[in-house]
C-alpha positions in Angstrom: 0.7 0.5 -2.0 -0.7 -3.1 -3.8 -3.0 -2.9 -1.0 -4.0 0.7 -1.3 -5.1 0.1 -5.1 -6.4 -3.7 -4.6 -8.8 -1.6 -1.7 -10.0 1.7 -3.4 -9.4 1.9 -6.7 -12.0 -0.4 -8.0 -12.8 2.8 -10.7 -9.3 2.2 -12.8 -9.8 0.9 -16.1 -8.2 -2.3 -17.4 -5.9 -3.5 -19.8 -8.9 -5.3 -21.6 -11.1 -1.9 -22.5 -8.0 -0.2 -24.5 -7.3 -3.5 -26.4 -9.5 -5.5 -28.6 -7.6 -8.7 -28.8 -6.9 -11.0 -26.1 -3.9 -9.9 -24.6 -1.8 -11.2 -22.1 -1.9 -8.4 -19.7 -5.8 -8.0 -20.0 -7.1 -8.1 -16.3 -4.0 -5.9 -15.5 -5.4 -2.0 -14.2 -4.1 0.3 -17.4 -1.1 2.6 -16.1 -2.1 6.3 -17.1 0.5 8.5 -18.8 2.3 10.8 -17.1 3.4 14.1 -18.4 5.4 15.2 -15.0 7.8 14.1 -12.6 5.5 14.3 -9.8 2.6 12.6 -11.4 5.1 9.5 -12.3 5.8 9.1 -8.6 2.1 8.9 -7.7 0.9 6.9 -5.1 -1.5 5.7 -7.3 0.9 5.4 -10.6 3.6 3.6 -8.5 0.8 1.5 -6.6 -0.8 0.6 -10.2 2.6 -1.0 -11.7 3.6 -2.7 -8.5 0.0 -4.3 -8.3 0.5 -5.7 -12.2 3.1 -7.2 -11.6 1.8 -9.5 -8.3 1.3 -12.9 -9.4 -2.6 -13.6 -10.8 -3.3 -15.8 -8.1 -2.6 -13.1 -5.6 -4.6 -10.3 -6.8 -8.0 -12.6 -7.0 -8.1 -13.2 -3.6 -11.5 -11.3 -2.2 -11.0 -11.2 1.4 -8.5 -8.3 2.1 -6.6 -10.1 5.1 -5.6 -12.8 3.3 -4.4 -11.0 0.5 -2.5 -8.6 3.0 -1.1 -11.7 4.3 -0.1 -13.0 0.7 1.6 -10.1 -0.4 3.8 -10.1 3.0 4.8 -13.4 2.3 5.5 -13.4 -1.6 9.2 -11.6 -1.3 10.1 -13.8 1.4 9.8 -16.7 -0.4 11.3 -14.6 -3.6 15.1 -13.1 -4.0 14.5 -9.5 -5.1 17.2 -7.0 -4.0 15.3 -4.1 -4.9 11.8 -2.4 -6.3 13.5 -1.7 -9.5 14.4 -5.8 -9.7 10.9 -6.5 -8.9 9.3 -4.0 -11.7 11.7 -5.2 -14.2 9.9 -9.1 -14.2 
């Protein structure tokens, strides 16, 4: 899904056009609200909060491969049991 949203959804706003001050967060994409059950478990919700939390080092890589590669390798070298233990970083 990190993939899917690092590859076509170059039109998602950031973190940095909803907040004046310099935040954190800023460069992160800005998670929509969702009003139902089936919008929350959007590809493109789902995709968008698993891509903010990848490491900033990560999501700059340009070429695509080697940030395919990256993101295959980053919970190998990382203990996480579950999605939900990965989200909650």
């Amino acid at each position: 899904m990190t993939c899917f949203i690092k590859r076509y959804c170059h039109s998602q706003e950031l973190n940095s056009n909803f907040h004046e001050c310099n935040t954190q967060r800023k460069m992160d994409i800005h998670i929509q609200s969702c009003k139902t059950d089936l919008s929350q478990k959007s590809v493109i919700n789902i995709g968008t909060k698993l891509y903010n939390k990848v490491p900033g080092c990560i999501k700059e890589m340009d070429n695509y491969k080697a940030l395919k590669k990256k993101l295959k390798s980053f919970p190998l070298h990382h203990a996480f049991y579950s999605v939900e233990e990965f989200v909650s970083l």
